[in-house]
C-alpha positions in Angstrom: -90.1 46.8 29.0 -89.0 45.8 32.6 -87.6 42.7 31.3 -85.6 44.0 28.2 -84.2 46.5 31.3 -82.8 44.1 33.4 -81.8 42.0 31.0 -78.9 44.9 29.7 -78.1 45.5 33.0 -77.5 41.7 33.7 -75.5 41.8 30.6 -73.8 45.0 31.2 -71.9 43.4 34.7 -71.0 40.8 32.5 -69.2 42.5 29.9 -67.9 44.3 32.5 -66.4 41.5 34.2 -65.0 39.9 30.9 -62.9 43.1 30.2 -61.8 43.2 33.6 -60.7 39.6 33.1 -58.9 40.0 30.4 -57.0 43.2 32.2 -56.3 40.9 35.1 -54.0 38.5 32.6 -51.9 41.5 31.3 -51.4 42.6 35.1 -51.0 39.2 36.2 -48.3 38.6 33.2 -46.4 41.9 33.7 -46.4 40.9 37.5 -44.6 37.5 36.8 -42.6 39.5 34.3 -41.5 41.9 37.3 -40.5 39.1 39.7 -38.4 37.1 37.4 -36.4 40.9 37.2 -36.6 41.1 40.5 -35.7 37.6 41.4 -32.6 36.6 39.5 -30.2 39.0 40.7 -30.8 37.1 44.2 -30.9 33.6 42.7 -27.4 34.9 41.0 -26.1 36.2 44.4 -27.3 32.8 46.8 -25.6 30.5 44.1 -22.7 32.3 43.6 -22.0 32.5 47.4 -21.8 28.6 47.4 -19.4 28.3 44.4 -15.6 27.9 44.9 -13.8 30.6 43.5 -12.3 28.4 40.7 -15.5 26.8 39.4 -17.1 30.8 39.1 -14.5 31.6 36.2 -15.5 28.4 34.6 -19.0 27.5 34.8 -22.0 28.8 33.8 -23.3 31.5 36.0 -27.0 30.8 36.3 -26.3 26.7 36.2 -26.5 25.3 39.6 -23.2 24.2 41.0 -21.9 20.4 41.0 -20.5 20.6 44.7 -21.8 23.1 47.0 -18.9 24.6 48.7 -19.6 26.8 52.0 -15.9 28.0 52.5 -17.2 31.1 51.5 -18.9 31.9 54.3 -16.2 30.5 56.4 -13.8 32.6 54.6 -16.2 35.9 55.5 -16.4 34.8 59.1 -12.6 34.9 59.3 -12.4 37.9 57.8 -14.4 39.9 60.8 -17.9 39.4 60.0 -18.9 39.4 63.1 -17.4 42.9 64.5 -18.7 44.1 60.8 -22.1 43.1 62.1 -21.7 44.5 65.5 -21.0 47.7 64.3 -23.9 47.9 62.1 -26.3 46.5 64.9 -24.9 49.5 66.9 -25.2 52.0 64.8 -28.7 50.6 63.1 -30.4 50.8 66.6 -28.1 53.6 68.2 -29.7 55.6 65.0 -33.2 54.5 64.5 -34.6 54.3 68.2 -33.7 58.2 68.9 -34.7 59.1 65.3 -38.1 57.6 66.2 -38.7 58.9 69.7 -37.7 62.5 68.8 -39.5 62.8 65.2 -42.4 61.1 67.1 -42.4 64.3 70.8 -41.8 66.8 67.7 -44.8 65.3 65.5 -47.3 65.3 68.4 -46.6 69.1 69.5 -46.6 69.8 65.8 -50.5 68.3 65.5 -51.5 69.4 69.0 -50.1 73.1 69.3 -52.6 73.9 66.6 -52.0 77.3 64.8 -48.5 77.8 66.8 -46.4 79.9 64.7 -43.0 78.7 66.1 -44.2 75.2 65.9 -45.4 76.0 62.3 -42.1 77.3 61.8 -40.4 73.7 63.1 -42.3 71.7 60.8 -41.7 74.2 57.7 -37.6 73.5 58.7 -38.5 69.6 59.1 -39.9 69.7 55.3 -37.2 71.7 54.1 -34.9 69.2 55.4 -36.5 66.7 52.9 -35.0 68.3 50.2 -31.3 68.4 50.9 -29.9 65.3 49.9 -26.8 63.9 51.9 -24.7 64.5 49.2 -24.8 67.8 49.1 -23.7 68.5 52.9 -21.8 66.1 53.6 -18.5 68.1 53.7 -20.1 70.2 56.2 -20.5 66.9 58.3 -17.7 65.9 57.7 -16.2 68.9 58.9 -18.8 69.4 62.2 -17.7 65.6 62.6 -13.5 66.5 62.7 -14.8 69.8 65.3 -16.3 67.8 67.7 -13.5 65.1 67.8 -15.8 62.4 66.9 -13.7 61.2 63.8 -13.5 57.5 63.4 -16.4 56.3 66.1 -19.5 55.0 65.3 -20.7 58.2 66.8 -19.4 60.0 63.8 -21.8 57.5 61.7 -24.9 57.8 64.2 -25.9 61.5 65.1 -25.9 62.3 61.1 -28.1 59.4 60.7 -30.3 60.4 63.3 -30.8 63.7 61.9 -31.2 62.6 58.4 -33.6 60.3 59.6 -36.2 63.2 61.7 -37.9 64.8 58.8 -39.7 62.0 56.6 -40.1 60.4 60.1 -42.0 63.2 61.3 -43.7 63.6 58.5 -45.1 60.4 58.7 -46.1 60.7 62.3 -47.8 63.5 62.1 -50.1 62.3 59.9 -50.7 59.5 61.4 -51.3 61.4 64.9 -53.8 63.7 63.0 -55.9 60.6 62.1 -56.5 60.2 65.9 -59.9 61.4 66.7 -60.3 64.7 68.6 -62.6 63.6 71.1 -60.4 61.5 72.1 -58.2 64.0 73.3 -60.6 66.0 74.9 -61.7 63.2 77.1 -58.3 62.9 78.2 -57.9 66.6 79.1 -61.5 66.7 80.7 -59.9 63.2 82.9 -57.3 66.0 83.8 -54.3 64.2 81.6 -51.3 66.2 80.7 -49.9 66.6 77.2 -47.1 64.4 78.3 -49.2 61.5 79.5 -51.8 61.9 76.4 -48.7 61.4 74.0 -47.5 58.5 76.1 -50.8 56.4 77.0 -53.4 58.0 74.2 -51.7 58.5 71.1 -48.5 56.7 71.2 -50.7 53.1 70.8 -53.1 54.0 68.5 -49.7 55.0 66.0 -47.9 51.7 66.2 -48.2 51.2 62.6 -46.9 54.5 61.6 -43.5 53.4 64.3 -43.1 50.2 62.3 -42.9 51.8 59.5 -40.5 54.7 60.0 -38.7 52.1 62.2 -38.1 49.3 59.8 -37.7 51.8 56.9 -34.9 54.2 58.9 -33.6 50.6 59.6 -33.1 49.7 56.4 -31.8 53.0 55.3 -28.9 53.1 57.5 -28.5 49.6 57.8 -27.1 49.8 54.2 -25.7 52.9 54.4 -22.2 53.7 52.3 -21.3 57.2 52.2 -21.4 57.9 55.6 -18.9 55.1 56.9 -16.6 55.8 54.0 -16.6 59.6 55.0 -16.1 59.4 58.9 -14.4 56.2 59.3 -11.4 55.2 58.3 -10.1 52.3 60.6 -11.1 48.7 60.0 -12.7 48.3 63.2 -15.1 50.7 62.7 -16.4 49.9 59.4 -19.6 48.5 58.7 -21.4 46.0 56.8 -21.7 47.6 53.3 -17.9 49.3 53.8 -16.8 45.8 54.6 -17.4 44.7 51.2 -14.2 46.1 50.3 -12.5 43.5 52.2 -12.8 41.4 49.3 -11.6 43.4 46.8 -7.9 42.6 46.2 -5.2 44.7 44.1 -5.9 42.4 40.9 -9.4 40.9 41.1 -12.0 40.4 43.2 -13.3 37.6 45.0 -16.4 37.5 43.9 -18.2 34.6 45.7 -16.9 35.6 49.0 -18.6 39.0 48.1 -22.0 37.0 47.4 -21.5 35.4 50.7 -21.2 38.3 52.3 -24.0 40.1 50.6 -26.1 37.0 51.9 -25.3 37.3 55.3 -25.9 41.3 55.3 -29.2 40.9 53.8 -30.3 37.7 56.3 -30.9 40.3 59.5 -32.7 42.6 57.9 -34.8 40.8 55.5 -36.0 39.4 58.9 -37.4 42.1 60.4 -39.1 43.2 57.0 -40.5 40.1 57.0 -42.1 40.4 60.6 -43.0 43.4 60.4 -44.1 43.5 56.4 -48.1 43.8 57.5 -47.9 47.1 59.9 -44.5 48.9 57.4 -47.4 48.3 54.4 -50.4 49.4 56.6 -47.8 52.7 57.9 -47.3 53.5 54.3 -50.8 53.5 53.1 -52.8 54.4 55.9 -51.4 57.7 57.3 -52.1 59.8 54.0 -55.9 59.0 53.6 -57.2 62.2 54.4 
């Protein structure tokens, strides 16, 4: 009796791990599937951009091309790439770096006040401001933006995304400085801490994943941001990378290999950083909404 027992449950596992087998080929299909979606509009945008302009309007798209030209990216150089790129950079980091250090001094009163009704009431606003979309204020910016004189600075572009930016950021945050054990805390009190130096030497390590993530997300976020630039800015010296684009676009056609080289070049920076910091932005993401 024993035997005939263990023998189904030795068979059991292994039907088991047959079915679960063949699951793993229909996932592992639909996952190749996925990335040839995902990867041919960038194998279409990286051969493009080293394409003349004549041989795009006569060759195949997808075929690779005979002569590799790189006048393309010479061409977007010469066209101001490089204070393009500046004014991102400054408004990417002028953005992000406040965004983070606010949402992350609001997040920790939030979780250590407790039952504080006016800090309640904060984080209630913070979560309200999840659900208004840009779109739908951005006349009022645009107007607050012409009050304060700030029309046509990167300014204009970087205290809207800065406060944009705040709610999901605190979000985050806050439940990532919830995961932080108590007694911790306490021990840092009883050593005669201050709030100010638990935030700063306590909890402000122990969420490093949880500033990657918002960082390098708020990064990407702004870092190809439209609406805003188009709105607020209106000289050429002020635009930014995406808003750049438009460079290319003549009053007949457009040129669409420079456009490919200059879709290269604006992805290169950030696809960087993603790639650096791919482990803790995947870690943030997951991690902070266990409980």
């Amino acid at each position: 009796m024993a035997v005939t027992t263990s023998a189904r449950t030795a068979v059991r596992p292994h039907r088991n791990y047959r079915k679960l087998l063949q699951l793993n080929w229909i996932g592992g299909l639909a996952g190749w599937f996925w990335l040839l979606v995902v990867i041919l509009p960038v194998y279409w945008i990286v051969l493009t951009s080293v394409k003349s302009r004549s041989n795009y309007y006569t060759t195949n798209p997808l075929a690779p091309p005979g002569d590799i030209s790189f006048e393309n990216y010479q061409f977007v150089m010469d066209a101001g790439f490089a204070r393009y790129f500046s004014n991102t950079l400054i408004v990417t980091l002028g953005s992000v770096v406040p965004a983070v250090l606010i949402s992350y001094m609001a997040a920790f009163a939030i979780v250590r006040a407790g039952d504080g009704r006016f800090l309640r009431s904060v984080n209630l606003l913070f979560l309200a401001g999840l659900a208004i979309p840009l779109q739908a204020v951005i006349i009022p910016v645009y107007l607050i933006i012409i009050k304060l004189q700030l029309y046509d600075t990167l300014l204009a572009i970087i205290l809207p995304s800065i406060a944009f930016a705040i709610p999901l950021t605190v979000l985050i945050l806050s439940n990532f400085i919830r995961d932080v054990p108590r007694e911790l805390f306490e021990s840092m009190r009883l050593d005669g801490a201050s709030e100010w130096r638990t935030a700063w030497s306590l909890a402000f390590p122990l969420t490093r994943p949880a500033l990657v993530t918002v960082g390098i997300y708020n990064a990407l976020t702004i870092w190809n941001g439209f609406l805003l630039p188009l709105v607020l800015t209106t000289e050429p010296t002020q635009r930014t990378l995406p808003l750049a684009l438009w460079s290319f676009q003549g009053q007949y056609g457009v040129n669409v290999p420079a456009v490919a080289a200059a879709v290269v070049l604006t992805t290169l920076p950030i696809l960087t950083v993603y790639v650096i910091g791919r482990r803790q932005l995947l870690s943030g993401l997951t991690a902070g909404f266990g409980r």
